[in-house]
GUKE-822423 format. One record per residue (C-alpha): residue in one letter; x, y, z. Coordinates in nm, 2 decimals. Example, Ala and Ser with C-alpha at 12.3 -4.5 7.8 and 13.67 -1.06 7.14 Angstrom:
BEGIN
r:A	east:1.23	north:-0.45	up:0.78
r:S	east:1.37	north:-0.11	up:0.71
***
This chain:
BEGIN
r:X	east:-7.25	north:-7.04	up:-2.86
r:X	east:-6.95	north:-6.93	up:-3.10
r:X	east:-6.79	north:-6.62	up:-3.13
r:X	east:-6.70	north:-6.62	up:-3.50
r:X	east:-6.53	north:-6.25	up:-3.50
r:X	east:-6.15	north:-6.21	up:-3.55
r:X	east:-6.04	north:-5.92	up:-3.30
r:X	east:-5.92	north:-5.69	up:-3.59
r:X	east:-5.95	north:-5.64	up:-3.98
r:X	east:-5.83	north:-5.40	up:-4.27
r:X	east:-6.06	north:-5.54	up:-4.48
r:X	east:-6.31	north:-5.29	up:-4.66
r:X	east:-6.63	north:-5.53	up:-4.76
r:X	east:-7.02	north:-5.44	up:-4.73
r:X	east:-6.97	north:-5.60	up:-4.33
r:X	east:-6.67	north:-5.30	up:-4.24
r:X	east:-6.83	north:-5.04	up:-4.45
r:X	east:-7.18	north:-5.05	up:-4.28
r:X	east:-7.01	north:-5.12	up:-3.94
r:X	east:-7.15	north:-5.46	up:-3.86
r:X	east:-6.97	north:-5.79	up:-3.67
r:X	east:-6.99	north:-5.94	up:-3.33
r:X	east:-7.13	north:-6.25	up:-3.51
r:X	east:-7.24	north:-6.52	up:-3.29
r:X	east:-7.45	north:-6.81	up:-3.41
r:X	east:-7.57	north:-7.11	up:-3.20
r:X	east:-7.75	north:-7.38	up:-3.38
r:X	east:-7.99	north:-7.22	up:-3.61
r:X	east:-7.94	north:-6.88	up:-3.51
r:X	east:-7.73	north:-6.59	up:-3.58
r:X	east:-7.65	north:-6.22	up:-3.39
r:X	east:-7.46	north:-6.00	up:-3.48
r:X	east:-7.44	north:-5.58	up:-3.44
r:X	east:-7.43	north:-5.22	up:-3.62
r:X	east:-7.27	north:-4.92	up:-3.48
r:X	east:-7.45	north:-4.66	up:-3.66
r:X	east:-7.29	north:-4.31	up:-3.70
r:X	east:-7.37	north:-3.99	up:-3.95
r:X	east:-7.23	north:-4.21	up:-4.25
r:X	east:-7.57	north:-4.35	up:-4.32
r:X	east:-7.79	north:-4.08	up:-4.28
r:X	east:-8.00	north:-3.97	up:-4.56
r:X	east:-8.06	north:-3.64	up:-4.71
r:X	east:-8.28	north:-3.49	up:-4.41
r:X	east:-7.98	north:-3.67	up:-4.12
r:X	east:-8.20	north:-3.92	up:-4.06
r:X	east:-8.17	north:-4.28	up:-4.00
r:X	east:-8.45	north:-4.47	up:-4.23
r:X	east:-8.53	north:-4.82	up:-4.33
r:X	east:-8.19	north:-4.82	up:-4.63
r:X	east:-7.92	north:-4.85	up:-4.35
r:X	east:-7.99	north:-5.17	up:-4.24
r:X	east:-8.00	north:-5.34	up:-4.57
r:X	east:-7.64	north:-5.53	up:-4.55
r:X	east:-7.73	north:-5.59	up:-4.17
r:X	east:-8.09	north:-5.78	up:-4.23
r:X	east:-7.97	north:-5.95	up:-4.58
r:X	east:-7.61	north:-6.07	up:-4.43
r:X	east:-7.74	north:-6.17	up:-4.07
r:X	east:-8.06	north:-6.35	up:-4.21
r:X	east:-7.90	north:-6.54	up:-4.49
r:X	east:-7.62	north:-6.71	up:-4.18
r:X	east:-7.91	north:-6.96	up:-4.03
r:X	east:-7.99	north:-7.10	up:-4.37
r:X	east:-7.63	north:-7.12	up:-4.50
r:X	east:-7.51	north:-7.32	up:-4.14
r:X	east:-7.80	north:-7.54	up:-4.21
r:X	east:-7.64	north:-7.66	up:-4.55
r:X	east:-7.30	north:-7.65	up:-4.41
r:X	east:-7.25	north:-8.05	up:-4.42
r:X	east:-7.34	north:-8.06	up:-4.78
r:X	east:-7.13	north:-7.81	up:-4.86
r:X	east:-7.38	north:-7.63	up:-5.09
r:X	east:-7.38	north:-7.23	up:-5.06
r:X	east:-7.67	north:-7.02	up:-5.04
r:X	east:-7.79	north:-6.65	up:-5.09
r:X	east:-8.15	north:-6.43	up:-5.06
r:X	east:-8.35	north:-6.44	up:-5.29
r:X	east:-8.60	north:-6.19	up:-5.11
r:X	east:-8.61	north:-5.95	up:-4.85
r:X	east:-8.92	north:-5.81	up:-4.65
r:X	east:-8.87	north:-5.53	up:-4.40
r:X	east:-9.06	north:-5.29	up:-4.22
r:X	east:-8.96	north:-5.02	up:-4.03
r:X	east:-9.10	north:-4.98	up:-3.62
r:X	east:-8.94	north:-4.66	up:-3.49
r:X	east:-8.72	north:-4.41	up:-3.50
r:X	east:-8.36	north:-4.51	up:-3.45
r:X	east:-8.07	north:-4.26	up:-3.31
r:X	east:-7.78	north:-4.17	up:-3.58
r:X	east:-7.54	north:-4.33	up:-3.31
r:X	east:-7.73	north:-4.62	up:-3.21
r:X	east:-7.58	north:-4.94	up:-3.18
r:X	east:-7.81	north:-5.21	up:-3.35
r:X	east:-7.88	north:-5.59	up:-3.27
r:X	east:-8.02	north:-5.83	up:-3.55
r:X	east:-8.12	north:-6.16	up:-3.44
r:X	east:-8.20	north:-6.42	up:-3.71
r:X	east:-8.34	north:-6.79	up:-3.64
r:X	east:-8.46	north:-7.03	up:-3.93
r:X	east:-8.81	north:-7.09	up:-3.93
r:X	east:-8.85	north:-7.38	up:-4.22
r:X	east:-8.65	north:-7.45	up:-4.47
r:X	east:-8.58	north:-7.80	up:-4.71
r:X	east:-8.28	north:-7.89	up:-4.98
r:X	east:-8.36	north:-7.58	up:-5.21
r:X	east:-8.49	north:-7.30	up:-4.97
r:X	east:-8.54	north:-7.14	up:-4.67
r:X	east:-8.75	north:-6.89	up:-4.47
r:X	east:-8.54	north:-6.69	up:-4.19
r:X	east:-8.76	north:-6.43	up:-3.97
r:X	east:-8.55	north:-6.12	up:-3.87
r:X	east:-8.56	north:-5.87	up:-3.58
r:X	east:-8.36	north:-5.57	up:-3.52
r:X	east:-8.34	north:-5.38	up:-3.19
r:X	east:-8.23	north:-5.03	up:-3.05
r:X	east:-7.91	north:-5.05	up:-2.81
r:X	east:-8.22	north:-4.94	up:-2.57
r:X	east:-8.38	north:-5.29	up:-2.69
r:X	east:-8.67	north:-5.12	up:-2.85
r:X	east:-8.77	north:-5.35	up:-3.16
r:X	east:-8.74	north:-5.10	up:-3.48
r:X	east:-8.73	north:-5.32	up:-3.79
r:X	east:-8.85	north:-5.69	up:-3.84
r:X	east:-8.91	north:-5.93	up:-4.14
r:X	east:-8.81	north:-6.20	up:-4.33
r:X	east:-8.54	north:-6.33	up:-4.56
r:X	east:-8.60	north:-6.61	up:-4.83
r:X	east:-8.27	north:-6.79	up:-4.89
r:X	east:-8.20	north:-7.02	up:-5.20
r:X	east:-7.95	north:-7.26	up:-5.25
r:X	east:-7.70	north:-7.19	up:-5.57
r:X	east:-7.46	north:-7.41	up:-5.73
r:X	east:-7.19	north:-7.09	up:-5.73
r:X	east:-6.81	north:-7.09	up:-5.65
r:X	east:-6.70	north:-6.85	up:-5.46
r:X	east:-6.43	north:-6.68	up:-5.60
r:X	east:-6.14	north:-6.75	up:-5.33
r:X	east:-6.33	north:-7.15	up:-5.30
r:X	east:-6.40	north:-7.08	up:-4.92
r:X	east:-6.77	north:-7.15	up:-4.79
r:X	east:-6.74	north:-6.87	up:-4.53
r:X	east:-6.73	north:-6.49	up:-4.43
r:X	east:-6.60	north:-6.39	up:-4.16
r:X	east:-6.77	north:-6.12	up:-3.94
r:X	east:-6.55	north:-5.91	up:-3.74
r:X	east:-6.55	north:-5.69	up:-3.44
r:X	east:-6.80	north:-5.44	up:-3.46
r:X	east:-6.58	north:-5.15	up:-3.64
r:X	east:-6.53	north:-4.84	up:-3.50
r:X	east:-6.64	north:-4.51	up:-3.71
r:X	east:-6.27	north:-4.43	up:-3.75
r:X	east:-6.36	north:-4.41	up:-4.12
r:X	east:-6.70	north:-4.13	up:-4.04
r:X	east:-6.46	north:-3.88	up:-3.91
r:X	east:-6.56	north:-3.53	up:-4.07
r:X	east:-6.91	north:-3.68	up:-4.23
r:X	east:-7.13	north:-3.37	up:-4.13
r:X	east:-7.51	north:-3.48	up:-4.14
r:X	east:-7.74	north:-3.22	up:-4.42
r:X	east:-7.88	north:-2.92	up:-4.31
r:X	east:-8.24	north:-2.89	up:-4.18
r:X	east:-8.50	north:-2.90	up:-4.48
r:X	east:-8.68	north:-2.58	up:-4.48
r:X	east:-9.03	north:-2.68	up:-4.36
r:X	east:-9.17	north:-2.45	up:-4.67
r:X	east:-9.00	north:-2.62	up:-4.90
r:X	east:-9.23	north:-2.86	up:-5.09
r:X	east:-9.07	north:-3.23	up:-5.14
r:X	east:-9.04	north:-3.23	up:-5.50
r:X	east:-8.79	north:-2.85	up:-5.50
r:X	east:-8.60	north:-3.09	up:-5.25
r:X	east:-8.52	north:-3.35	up:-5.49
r:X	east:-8.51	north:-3.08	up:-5.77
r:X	east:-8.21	north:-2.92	up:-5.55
r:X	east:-8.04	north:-3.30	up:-5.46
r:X	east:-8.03	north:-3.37	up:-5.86
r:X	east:-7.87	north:-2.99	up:-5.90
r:X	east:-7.62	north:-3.06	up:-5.61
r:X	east:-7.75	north:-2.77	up:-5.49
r:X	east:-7.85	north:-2.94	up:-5.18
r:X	east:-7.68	north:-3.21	up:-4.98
r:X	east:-7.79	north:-3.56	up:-5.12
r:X	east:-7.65	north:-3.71	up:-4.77
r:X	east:-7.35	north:-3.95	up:-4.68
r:X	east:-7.54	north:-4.26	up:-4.74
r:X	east:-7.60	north:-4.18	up:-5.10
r:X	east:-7.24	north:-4.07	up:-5.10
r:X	east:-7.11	north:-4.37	up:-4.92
r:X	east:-7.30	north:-4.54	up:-5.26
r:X	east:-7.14	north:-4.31	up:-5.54
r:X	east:-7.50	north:-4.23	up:-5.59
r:X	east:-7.76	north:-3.91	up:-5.73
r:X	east:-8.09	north:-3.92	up:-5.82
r:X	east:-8.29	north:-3.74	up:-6.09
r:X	east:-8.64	north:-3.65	up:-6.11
r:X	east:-8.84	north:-3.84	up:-6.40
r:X	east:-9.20	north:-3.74	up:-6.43
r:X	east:-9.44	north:-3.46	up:-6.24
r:X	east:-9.62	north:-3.77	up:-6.05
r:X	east:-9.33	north:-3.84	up:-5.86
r:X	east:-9.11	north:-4.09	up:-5.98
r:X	east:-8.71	north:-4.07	up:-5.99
r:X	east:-8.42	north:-4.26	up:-6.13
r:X	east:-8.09	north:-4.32	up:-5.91
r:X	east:-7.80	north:-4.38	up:-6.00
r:X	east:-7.47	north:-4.60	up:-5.82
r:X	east:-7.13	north:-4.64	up:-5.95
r:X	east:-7.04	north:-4.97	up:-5.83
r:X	east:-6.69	north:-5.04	up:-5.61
r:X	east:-6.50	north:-5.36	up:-5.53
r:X	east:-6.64	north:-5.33	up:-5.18
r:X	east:-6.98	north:-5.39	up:-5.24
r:X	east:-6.90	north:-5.76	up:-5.38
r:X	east:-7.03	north:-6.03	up:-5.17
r:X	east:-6.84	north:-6.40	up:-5.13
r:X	east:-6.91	north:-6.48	up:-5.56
r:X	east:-6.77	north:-6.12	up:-5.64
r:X	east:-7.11	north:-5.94	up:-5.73
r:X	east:-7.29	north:-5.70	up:-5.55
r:X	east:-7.37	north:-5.79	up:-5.17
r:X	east:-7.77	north:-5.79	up:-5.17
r:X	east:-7.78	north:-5.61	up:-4.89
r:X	east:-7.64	north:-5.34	up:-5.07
r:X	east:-7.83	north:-5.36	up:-5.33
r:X	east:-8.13	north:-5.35	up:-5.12
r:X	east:-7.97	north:-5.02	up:-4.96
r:X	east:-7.95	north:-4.88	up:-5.33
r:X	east:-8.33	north:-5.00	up:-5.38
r:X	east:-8.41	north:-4.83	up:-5.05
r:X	east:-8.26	north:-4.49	up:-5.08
r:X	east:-8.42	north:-4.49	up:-5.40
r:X	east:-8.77	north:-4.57	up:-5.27
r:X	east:-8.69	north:-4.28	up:-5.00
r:X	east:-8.60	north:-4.04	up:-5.25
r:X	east:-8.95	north:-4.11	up:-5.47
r:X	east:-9.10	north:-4.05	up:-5.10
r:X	east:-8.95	north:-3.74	up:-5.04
r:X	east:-9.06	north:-3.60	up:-5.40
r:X	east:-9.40	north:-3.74	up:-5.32
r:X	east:-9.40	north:-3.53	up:-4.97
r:X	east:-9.60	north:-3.21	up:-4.88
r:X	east:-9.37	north:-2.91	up:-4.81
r:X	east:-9.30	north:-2.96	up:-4.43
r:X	east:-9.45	north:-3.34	up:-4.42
r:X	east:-9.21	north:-3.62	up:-4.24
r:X	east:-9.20	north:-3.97	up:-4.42
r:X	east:-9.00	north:-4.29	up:-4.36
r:X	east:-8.97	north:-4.61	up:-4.59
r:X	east:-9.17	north:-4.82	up:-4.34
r:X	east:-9.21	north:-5.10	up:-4.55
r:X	east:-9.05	north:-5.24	up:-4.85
r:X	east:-8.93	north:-5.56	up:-5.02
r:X	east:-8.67	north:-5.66	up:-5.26
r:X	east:-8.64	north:-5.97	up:-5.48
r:X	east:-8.31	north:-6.05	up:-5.64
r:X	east:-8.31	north:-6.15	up:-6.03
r:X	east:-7.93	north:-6.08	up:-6.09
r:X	east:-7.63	north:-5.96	up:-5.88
r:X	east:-7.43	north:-5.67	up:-6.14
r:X	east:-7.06	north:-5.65	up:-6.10
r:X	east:-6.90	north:-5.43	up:-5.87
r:X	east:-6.62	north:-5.33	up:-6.10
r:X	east:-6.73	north:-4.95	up:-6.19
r:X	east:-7.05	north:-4.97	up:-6.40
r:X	east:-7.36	north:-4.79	up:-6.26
r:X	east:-7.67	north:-4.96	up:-6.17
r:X	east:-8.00	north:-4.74	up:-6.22
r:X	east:-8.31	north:-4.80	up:-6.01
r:X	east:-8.65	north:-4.62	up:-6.18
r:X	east:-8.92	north:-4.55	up:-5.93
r:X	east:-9.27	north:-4.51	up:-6.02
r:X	east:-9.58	north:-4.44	up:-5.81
r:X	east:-9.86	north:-4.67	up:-5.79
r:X	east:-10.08	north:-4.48	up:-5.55
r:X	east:-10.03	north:-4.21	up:-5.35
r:X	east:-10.28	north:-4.11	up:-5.05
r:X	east:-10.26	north:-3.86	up:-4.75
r:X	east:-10.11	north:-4.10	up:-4.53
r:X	east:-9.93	north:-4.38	up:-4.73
r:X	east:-9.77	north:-4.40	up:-5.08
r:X	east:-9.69	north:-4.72	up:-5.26
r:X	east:-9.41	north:-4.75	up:-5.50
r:X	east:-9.25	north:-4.98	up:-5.78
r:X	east:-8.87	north:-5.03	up:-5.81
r:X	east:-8.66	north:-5.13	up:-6.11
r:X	east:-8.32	north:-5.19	up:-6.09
r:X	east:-8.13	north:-5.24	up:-6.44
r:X	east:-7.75	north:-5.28	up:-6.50
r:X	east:-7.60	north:-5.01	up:-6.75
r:X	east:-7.70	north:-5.25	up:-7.03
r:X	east:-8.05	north:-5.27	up:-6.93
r:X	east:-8.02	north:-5.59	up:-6.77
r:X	east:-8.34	north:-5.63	up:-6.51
r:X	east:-8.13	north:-5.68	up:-6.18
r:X	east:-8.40	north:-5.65	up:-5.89
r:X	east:-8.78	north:-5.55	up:-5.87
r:X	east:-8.91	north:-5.38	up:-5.51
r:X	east:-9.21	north:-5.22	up:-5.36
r:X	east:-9.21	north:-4.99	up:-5.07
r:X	east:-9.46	north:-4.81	up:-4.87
r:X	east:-9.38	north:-4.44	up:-4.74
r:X	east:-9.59	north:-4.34	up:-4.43
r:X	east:-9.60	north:-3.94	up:-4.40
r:X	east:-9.64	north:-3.83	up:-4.10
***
């Protein structure tokens, strides 16, 4: 097995940001860790589905990309399926284990777990890789992974209030989108705010992109854009929620079109509703560049509980 995680960095990408390293990879597998902390919390201090987007998209693309090494060829995702198993701890430390199940010249299938520091399973799924004919845009074929960071760089985030439990799901929104209420760090963390759209429950959100979100070809990292997607989806599920109801994105995938620039231009995800129950509503995602340039399409499930 190799350690491929230099002992220190300075280096602010989507890996340092989210707090993941401790890479290790033997043969066609991949591990690697996330120390959470109150920087990726949502709007209710919670720990949902969105924060593990650069974890599951980095860590399951490594087995496909090692594969293809030889050939020198580079590689990205050109899906991602999760789905969320339980509730995970604001300071929990996180393991994602990746192993190629099948995969030929053009493409790949890598299945995906996630795991509690307490080794509960709490998100699993599956990345599809692609092969692309890319340059990077330093010509190297690698990332490195680091140490897992500390969370020197959380210091002072305070997680939101408490929602009132009379407060119905749509006034919360209505108060994010009037910054009268806290949106939460994650969304901060993404330069983001969301808007409500129509009475049915759909929302637009917003991201101003930053040079750390850039992956290896200097676009957006699809893990981060799948965290954009999925703080969007939990957003249309909070408007869709009962006063005093609980919800969590427990399912959702993301397929990648286009990777925007990360040079200051906003991305804009549009969520509709395509049914809504008691128990479960199922979105639609749209994420468009500035110009209106389709970048992803995704559809979640939020469980109310």
């Amino acid at each position: 097995m190799t350690d491929m995680s230099p002992s220190s960095t300075t280096v602010r990408d989507p890996l340092s940001v989210f707090h993941v390293g401790g890479l290790t990879v033997s043969g066609t597998q991949a591990s690697a860790q996330q120390q959470l902390c109150a920087q990726f919390a949502d709007h209710r201090g919670r720990i949902d589905l969105p924060a593990f987007g650069v974890l599951f998209d980095h860590i399951g693309g490594i087995p496909f990309h090692l594969a293809g090494t030889r050939s020198g060829a580079l590689s990205m995702q050109a899906r991602l399926t999760m789905s969320a198993l339980g509730h995970v701890d604001v300071d929990d430390r996180l393991t994602c284990d990746a192993q190629l199940a099948m995969h030929d010249d053009h493409t790949g299938v890598t299945p995906v777990q996630i795991r509690t520091e307490a080794g509960q399973l709490c998100c699993i799924g599956t990345a599809r890789n692609m092969r692309v004919g890319r340059a990077t845009t330093d010509g190297t074929t690698e990332t490195p992974v680091f140490d897992v960071p500390n969370c020197a760089d959380a210091q002072g985030v305070l997680l939101p209030e408490a929602l009132p439990p009379t407060l119905d799901g749509r006034d919360v929104v209505a108060q994010i989108s009037a910054r009268v209420r806290d949106a939460g760090p994650l969304t901060t963390l993404l330069n983001g705010g969301v808007d409500l759209v129509d009475d049915d429950g759909a929302i637009r959100f917003t991201a101003t992109t930053e040079p750390w979100m850039g992956n290896v070809f200097g676009t957006m990292h699809g893990g981060v854009i799948a965290t954009i997607v999925g703080q969007a989806f939990s957003f249309a599920g909070q408007a869709l929620a009962p006063a005093g109801a609980d919800y969590r994105v427990a399912d959702m995938s993301v397929g990648f079109f286009r990777s925007p620039a990360v040079h200051g231009g906003d991305v804009i995800v549009e969520v509709t509703p395509v049914k809504t129950g008691r128990r479960v509503a199922a979105l639609a995602a749209r994420m468009t560049a500035h110009d209106g340039l389709l970048l992803c399409e995704g559809v979640a499930d939020i469980h109310f509980r």
